[in-house]
N, C-alpha and C positions, 0 to 999 in steps of 0.2 A: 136605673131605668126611670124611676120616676123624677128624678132630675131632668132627664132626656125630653119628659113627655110636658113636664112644665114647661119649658125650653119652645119645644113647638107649640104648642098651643098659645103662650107668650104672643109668636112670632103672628101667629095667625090673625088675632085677636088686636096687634098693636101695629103689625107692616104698614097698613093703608093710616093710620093715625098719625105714626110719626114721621116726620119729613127725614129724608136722610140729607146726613149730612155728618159732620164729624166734630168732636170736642177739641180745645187745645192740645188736649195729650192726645197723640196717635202715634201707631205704631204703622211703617210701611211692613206689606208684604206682598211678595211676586209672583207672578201670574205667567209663565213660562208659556204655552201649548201654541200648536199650530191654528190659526184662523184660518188659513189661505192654503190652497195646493192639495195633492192627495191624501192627507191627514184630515185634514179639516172634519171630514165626514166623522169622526170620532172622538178628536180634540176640542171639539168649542162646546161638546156642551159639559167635559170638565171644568174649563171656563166658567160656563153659567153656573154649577152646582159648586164651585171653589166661590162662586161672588152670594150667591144663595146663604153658604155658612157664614160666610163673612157680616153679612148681612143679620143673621139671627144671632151671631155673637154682638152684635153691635146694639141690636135692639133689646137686648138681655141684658146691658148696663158694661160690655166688653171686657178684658182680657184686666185682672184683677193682678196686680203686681205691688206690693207692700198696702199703703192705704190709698195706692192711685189706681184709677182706672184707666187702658187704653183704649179706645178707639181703632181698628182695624181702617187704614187706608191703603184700598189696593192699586196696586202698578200692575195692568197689563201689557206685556208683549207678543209680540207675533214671531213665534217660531219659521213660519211659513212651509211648512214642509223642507226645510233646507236645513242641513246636520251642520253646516258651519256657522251658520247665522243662527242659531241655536248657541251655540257659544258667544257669539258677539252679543245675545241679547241678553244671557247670562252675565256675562261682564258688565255691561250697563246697568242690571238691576245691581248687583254687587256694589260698583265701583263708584256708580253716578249716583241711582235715586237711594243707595244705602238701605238695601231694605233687610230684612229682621230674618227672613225666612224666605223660600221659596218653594212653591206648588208646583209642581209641571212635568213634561217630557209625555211622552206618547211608548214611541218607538227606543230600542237599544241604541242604536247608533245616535240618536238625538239625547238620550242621557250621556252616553261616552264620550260626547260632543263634550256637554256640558262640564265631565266631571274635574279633569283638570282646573279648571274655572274654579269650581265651589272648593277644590283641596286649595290651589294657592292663594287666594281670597280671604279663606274661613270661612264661607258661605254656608247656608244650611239647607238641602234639597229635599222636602218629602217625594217620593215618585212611586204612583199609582198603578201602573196596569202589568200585567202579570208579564214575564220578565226567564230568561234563561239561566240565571242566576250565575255560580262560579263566580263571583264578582262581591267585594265587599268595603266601601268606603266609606273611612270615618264623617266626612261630612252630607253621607245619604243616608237617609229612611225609607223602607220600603216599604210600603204598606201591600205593594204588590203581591199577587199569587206568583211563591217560587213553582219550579216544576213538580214539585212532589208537594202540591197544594192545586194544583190543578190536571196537567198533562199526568203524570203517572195515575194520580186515583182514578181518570178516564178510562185508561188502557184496564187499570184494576176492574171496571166497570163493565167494560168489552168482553174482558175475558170470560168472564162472570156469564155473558150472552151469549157465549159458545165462540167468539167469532176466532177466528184463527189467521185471517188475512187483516196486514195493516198496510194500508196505503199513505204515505207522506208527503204532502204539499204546500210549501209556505211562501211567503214571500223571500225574496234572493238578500237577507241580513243575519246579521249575528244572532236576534233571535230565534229564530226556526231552525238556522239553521245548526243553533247550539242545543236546543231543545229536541230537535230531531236526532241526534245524535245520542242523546242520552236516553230517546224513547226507543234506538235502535237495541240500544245496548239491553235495554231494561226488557227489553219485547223478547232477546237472544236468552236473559236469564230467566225468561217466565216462559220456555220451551219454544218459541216459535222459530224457526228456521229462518235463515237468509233470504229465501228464493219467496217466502210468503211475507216479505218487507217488501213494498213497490216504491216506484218512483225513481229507483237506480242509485247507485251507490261511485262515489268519487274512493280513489287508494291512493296511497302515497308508493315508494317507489319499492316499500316491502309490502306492499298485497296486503298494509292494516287499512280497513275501514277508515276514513277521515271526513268523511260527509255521506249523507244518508238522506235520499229525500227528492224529490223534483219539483225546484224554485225559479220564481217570475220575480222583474222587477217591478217594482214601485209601478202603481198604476196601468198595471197588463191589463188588455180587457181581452185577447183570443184567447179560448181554452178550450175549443174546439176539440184538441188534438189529443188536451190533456184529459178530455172527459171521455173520449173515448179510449182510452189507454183504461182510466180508471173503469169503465164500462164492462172492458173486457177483462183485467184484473177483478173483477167483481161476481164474476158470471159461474163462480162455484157457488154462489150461496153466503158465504162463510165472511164475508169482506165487509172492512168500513174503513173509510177515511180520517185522516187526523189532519186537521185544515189548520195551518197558521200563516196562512194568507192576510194582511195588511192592508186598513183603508179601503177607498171604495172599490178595489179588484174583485173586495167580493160581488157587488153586484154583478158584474158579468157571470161571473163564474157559478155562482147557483142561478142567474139565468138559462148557462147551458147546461150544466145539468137537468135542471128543470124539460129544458126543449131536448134532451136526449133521452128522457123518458125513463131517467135515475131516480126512486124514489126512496125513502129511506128502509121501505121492505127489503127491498135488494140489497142498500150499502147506505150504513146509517152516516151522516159525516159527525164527526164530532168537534167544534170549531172552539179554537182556544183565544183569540185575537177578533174575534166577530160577535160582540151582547147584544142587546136587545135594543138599544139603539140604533146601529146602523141596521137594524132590521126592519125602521121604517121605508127604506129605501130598497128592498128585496120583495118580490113575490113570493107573501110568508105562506098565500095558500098552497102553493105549491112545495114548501117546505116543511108538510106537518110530518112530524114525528124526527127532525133533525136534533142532535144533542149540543150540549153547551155545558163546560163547567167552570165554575165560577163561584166564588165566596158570597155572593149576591144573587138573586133574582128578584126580579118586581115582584111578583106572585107571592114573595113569602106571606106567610100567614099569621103574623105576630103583631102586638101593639106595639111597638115601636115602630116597623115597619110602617103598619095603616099611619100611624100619627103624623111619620116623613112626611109619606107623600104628598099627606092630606097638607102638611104645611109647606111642600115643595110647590104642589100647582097652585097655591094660595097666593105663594112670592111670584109662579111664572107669570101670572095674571095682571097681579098688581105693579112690579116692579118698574122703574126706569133705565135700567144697565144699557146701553145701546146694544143691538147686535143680536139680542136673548130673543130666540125664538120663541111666541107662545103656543102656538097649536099641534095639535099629537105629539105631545109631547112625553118621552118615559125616561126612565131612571136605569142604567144597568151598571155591574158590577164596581167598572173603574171609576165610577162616578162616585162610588158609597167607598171605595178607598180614598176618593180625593176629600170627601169631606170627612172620615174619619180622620184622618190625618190632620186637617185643621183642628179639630177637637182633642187629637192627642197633643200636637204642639203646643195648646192652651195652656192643658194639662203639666205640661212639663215645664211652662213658662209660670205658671201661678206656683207649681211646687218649689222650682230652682229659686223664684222670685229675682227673677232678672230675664230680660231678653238676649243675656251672653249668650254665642254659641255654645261655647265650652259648660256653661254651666247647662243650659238647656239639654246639650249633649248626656251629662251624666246620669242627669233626671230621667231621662228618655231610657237611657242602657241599664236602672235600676230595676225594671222588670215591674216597678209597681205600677206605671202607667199602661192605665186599661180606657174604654170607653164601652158603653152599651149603645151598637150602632144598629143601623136598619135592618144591618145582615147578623147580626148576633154579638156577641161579646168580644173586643178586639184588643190585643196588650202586643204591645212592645216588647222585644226580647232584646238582651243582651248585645247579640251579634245583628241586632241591625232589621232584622226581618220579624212581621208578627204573625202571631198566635191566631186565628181566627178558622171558622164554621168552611166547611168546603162541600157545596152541591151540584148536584148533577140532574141539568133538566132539560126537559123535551119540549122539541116548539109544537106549537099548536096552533090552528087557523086566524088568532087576531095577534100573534105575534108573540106572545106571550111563553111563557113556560110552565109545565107543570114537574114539580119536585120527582124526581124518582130516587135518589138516593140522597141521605145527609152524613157528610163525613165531621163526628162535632171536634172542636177545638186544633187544627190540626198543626203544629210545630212548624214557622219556617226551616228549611235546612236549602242552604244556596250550594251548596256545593255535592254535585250529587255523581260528577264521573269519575273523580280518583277511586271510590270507594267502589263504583260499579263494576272498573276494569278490575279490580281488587277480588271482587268475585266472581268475575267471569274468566277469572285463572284457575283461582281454585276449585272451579267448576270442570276445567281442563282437564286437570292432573288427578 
């Protein structure tokens, strides 16, 4: 902690002083996320908070590897919302500018793009934002919320509230719609019936369940249809929504809610893919009391947290990065994965004492690499996914959150549906 808080206040005290710029020694690293297209709304300001740490490690005397010091020199590309050029730009940071590590990816399909890429390569991928897991590659780190780090402690949350209707709506990808699946299953073992899961159910050609949930593509903006569907699925009382809706869709979509006169008294939504970022772009007054869970909120109330931010809008201010937007500007969950993740890579790169992957790799799966980050204490686990703080908050009229529940320390575990179907037999018989 008090490392951390030197660290920023460092930054604060020395950004405007010293010129950037870089030493002989540097080290490249990649800057993966979409600028451009229906992500954008969500991905660049991973971007500015991945250039932000890069930045405070830089001006803190950077990345300490035997008795040299590196310099962090970043490579951005532009995913642009496009899941194949997502890999084409992965192979260029790889292939071309050789870089060290890489930050990035949004969406599932844009990590699955990429992952191929980073296994043949050797590459090293950290990848931030909460994720349907079932999925486990030697050359990724997740610092993401698996589903039993966000989506299930939600439902745990609901139940808790009495509510007994779950409504599912996501964006039409592997996320949601892997996540819905497992929330269906998980909803069936914690008593709730079929007929009170909405949004409709797809079967395969023996009558099992194989998709659960009712999904829009990339960038839908009618939901007219769906909000009255939801409206009247809602109209016992008892109902809430599980939103894993993608990019800017959501604006439309808590607009028409909003103008359908849905408020979260009636049917609270609980959004897994929608922080407080893209919520500058929402009608928050209209959304007080909607939920959100996530390993981060602005609102936390801890010194490290204050210190972040206080040196986050110090750099937004001062900084030269092109493209870094300065005004209303906030910080939410995926953002405080993307820079912990820089800070564990550090970590693992000053322990391994080298920038091999292989060696970094092992450093990293030792389980001693932790950080004390904005959101609470975060460590690396063996299998790839980490350890960290899981909250559950409610909006409030300036956009913001207030804590209502803290789940501390909570174990990634990616693989969550062999084991579900596992009990939901035994529950059978």
């Amino acid at each position: 902690m008090k490392s951390y808080l030197f660290k920023s206040l460092a930054l604060v005290a020395a950004l405007t002083l010293t010129p950037r710029g870089y030493a002989d020694d540097t080290v490249k690293v990649g800057v993966l996320h979409s600028l451009s297209g229906t992500m954008a709304i969500s991905e660049t300001s991973l971007r500015d908070v991945l250039l932000y740490a890069f930045d405070e490690i830089n001006t803190a005397g950077g990345i300490k590897v035997g008795d040299k010091s590196y310099k962090i020199e970043p490579v951005v590309v532009d995913g642009a919302s496009n899941w194949p050029l997502f890999a084409e730009k992965a192979k260029q940071l790889l292939e071309v500018d050789k870089v060290a590590v890489t930050f990035g990816c949004w969406t599932s399909v844009s990590r699955k793009s990429v992952l191929p890429v980073f296994e043949q390569d050797k590459g090293l991928l950290f990848y931030p934002v909460q994720y349907e897991g079932e999925e486990l590659s030697k050359n990724i780190f997740y610092t993401a919320e698996a589903v039993n780090q966000q989506a299930t402690p939600a439902v745990d949350y609901m139940l808790k509230q009495g509510k007994k209707k779950f409504y599912l709506i996501g964006t039409d990808y592997v996320y949601p719609q892997t996540t819905d699946l497992i929330l269906y299953k998980y909803l069936l073992l914690h008593g709730i019936p079929a007929e009170n899961i909405g949004g409709g159910f797809r079967k395969d050609d023996s009558g099992k369940v194989i998709s659960a949930g009712k999904y829009v593509p990339f960038g839908h903006t009618d939901f007219q249809q769906i909000v009255a569907d939801i409206k009247q699925f809602a109209a016992s009382g008892d109902a809430c929504v599980l939103n894993t809706v993608n990019g800017d869709s959501n604006v439309p979509l808590f607009k028409e809610i909003a103008a359908a006169g849905l408020t979260a008294a009636d049917c609270p939504v609980v959004s897994f893919s929608l922080a407080e970022d893209e919520l500058r772009a929402l009608p928050t007054k209209d959304l007080v009391g909607e939920l959100g869970c996530w390993t981060y909120f602005m609102s936390l109330n801890t010194p490290a947290n204050k210190m972040f931010l206080k040196s986050w809008n110090t750099w937004v201010k001062s900084q030269d990065h092109p493209g870094v937007v300065k005004e209303k500007r906030v910080v939410d969950s995926p953002m405080v994965l993307s820079y912990d993740g820089v800070y564990l890579w550090k970590a693992a790169v000053e322990k391994a004492g080298s920038f091999d992957v292989d060696k970094v790799t092992a450093a990293l799966e030792s389980g001693d690499i932790s950080f004390e980050g904005p959101g609470g204490l975060i460590t690396m686990q063996k299998n790839h996914h980490a350890t960290k703080n899981v909250y559950i908050g409610e909006t409030k009229a300036n956009g913001q959150f207030k804590i209502l529940e803290t789940f501390p320390q909570v174990y990634g575990e990616p693989f969550l549906l062999k084991d579900l179907d596992a009990k939901l037999t035994a529950a059978t018989k």
